[in-house]
C-alpha positions as a printed Julia matrix, in Angstrom:
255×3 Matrix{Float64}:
 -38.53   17.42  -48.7
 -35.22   19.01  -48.89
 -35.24   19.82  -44.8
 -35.81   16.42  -43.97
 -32.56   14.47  -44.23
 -30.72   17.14  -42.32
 -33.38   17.25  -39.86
 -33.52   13.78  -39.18
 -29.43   13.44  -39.15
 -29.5    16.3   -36.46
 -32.32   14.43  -34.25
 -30.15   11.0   -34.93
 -27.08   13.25  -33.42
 -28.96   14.35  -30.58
 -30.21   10.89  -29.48
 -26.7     9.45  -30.45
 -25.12   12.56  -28.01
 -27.98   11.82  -25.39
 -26.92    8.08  -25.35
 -23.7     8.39  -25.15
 -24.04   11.47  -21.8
 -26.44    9.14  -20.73
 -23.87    5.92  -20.8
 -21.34    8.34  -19.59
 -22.99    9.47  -16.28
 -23.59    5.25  -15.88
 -20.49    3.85  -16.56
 -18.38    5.62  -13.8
 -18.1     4.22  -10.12
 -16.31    4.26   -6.95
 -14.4     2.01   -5.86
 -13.66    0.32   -2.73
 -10.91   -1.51   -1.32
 -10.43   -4.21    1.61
  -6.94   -5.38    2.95
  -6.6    -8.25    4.65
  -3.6    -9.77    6.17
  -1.63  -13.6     6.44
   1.22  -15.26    7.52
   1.95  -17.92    4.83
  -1.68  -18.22    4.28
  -3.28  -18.12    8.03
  -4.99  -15.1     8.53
  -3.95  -12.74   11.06
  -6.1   -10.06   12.61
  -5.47   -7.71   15.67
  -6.66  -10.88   17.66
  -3.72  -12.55   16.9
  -1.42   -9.76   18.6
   0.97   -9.71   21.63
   1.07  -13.65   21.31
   4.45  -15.01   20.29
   2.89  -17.91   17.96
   4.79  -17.05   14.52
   8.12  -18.65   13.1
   9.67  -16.85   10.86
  11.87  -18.6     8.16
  14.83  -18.42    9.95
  13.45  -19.89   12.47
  12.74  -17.37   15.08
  10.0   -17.48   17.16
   7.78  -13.86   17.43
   4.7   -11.85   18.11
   3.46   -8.58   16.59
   1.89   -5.91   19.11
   2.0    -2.99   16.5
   1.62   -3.37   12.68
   0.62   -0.1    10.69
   1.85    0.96    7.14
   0.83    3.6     3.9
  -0.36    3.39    0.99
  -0.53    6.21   -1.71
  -1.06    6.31   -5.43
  -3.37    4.1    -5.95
  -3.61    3.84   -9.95
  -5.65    1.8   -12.67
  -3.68    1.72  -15.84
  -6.13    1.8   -19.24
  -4.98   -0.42  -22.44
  -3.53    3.3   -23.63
  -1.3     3.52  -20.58
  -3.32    6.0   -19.17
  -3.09    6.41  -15.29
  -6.11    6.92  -13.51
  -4.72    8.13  -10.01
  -7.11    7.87   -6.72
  -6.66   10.82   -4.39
  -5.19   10.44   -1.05
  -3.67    7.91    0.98
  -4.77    5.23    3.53
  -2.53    4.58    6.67
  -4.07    1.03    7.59
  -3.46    0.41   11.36
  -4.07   -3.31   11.82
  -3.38   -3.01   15.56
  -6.62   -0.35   16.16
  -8.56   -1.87   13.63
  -8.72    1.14   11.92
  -8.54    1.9     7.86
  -8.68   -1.58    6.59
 -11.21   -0.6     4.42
 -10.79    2.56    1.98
 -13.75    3.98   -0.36
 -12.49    6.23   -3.0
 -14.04    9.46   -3.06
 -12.64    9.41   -7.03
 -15.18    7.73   -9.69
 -13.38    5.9   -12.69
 -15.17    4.48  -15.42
 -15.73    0.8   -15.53
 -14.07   -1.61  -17.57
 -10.95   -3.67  -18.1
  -7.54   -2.44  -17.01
  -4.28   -3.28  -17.94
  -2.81   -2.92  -13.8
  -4.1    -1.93  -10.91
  -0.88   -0.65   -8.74
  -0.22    1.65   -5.32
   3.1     2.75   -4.22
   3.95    1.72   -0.61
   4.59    4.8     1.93
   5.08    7.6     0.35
   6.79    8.62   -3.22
   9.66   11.2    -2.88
   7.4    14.13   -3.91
   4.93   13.07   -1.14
   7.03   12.58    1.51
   8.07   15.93    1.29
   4.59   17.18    2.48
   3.07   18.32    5.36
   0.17   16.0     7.1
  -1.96   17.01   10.15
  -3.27   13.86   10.13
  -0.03   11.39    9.92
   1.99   13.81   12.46
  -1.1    13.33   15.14
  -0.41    9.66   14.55
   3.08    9.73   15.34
   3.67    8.99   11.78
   6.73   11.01   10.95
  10.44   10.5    10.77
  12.59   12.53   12.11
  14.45   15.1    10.95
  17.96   13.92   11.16
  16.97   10.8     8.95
  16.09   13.26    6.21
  12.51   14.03    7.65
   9.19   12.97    6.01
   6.96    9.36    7.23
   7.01    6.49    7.66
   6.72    3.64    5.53
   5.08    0.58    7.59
   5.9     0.4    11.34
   5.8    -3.27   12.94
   6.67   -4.2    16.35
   6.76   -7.22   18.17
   8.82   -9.39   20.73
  10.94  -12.79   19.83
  13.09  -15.84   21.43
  17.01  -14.67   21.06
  19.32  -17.03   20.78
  19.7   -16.66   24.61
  16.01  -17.83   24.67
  14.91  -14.95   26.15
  12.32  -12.86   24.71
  13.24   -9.64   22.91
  11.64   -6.67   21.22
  12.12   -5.77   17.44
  10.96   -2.89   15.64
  10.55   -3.05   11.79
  10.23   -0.08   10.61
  10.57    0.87    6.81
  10.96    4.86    6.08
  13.49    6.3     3.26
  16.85    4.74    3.44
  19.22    7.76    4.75
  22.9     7.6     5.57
  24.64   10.3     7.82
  21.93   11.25   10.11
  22.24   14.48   10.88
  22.03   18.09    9.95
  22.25   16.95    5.96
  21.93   13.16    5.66
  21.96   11.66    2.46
  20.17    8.6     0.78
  21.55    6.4    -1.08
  18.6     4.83   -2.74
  14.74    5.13   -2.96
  13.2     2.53   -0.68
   9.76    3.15   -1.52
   8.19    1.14   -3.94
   5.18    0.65   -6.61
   3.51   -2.61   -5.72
   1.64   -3.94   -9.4
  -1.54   -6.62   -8.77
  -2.24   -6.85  -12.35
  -5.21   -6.63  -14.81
  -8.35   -6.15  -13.44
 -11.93   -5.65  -14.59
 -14.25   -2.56  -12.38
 -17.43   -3.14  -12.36
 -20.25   -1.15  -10.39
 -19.16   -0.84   -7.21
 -15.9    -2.94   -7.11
 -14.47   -4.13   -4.25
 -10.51   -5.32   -4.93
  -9.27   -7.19   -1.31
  -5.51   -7.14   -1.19
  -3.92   -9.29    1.05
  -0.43   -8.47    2.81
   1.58  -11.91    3.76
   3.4   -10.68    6.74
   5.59  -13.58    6.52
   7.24  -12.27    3.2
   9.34   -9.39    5.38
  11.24  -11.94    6.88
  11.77  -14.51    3.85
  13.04  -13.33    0.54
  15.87  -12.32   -0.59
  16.81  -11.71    2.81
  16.2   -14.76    5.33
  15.94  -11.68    8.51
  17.81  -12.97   11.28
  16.09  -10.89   14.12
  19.18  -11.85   16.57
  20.97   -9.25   14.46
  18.41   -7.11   12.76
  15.77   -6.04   15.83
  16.39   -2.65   16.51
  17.45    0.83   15.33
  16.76    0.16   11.52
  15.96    3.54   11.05
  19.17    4.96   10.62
  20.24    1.51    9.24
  20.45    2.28    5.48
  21.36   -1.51    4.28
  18.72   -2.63    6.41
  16.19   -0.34    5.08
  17.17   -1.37    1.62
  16.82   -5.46    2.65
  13.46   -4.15    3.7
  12.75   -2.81    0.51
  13.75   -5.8    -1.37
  11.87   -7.99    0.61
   8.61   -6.12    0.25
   8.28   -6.81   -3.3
   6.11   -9.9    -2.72
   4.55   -9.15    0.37
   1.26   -8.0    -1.55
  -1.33   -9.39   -3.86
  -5.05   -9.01   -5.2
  -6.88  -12.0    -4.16
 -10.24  -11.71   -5.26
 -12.29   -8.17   -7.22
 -16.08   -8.19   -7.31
């Protein structure tokens, strides 16, 4: 009788340790991602392109031909600040159609957490890599700007002032000033875009939603008669970009 109790607590262990494996291999899933894109609410697909039918609030008239941008980093934060970081990074090219959807090859257990963020382009330590992929797609800046990618590329035409229609070209990359052979930057324009607590279930899908509208509104009403062209190596525009981005993006809905 004197073998039993330690028997029986190491066959209670066992099960217990089976269980728990068991609830381990169970509990973790991919997840997937959709992102969809407004102005002020109206969808907008490719569909919509090389049509001037959006007003801007300051008043302007526009169309979009090209809109592409980067996404990195994507990161669920546990209750014990504990960052769960996706691998990879999704250029989504609204104009082709191409990478709206993203299914991470990473598997994270499921449950509540605290924020679900990405960082929009490319962090500092990222930028400074080397990708087959984003150079084939035109993707990177050049070298007298301080090198690296691109942030979000958007292109379109408006009605100037002169009523005329004119091209812009939006494009967000690292602020730099003093292009050249060592330009400098005077601030990070990157930036960590947070959506909030959410709950993963099996198989999640989390649809964020990019109001293209917001680039133009706030804090900086964008006066396109001014701000159209060569942005690049405009470091207070890049920075206005920046600053407007911060509530371009949101989690609509998570299954």
């Amino acid at each position: 009788m004197k073998n039993i109790f330690p028997i029986l607590l190491i066959t209670l262990f066992t099960l217990i340790s089976c269980s728990e494996d068991s609830e381990k291999s169970t509990s973790q899933t991919n997840i997937s991602f959709n992102f969809n894109h407004t102005w002020d609410g109206v969808s907008v697909t490719n569909a919509d392109f090389n049509d001037i039918k959006f007003i801007n609030e300051n008043g302007e008239q526009l169309s979009i031909e090209c809109l592409r941008y980067l996404i990195s980093r994507i990161t669920f934060t546990t209750s014990n600040n504990e960052k769960l970081v996706l691998s990879g990074y999704n250029l989504v090219d609204v104009t082709n159609n191409q990478n709206l959807s993203l299914i991470s090859s990473t598997f994270i257990p499921q449950g509540t957490y605290n924020d679900l963020s990405f960082t929009f382009g490319f962090n500092n330590e990222d930028n400074s890599g080397n990708y087959e992929d984003l150079n084939s797609a035109s993707w990177f800046v050049p070298e007298m700007l301080g090198g690296g990618y691109h942030y979000m590329q958007m292109d379109g035409k408006f009605i100037n002032n002169a009523d005329e229609e004119q091209g812009y070209n939006y494009h967000a990359i690292r602020a730099a000033n003093n292009p050249g052979e060592n330009p400098t930057f005077p601030q990070d324009t990157f930036f960590n875009v947070n959506l909030g607590e959410v709950t993963v279930t099996d198989n999640a899908t989390f649809n964020i939603e990019m109001n293209i509208a917001e680039w133009f509104k706030s804090p900086h009403r964008w006066d396109l008669n001014i701000l159209n062209q060569m942005l690049m190596p405009n470091s207070d525009a890049q920075i206005k970009m920046y600053e407007n981005g911060q509530n371009v993006f949101s989690l609509k809905s998570g299954d």
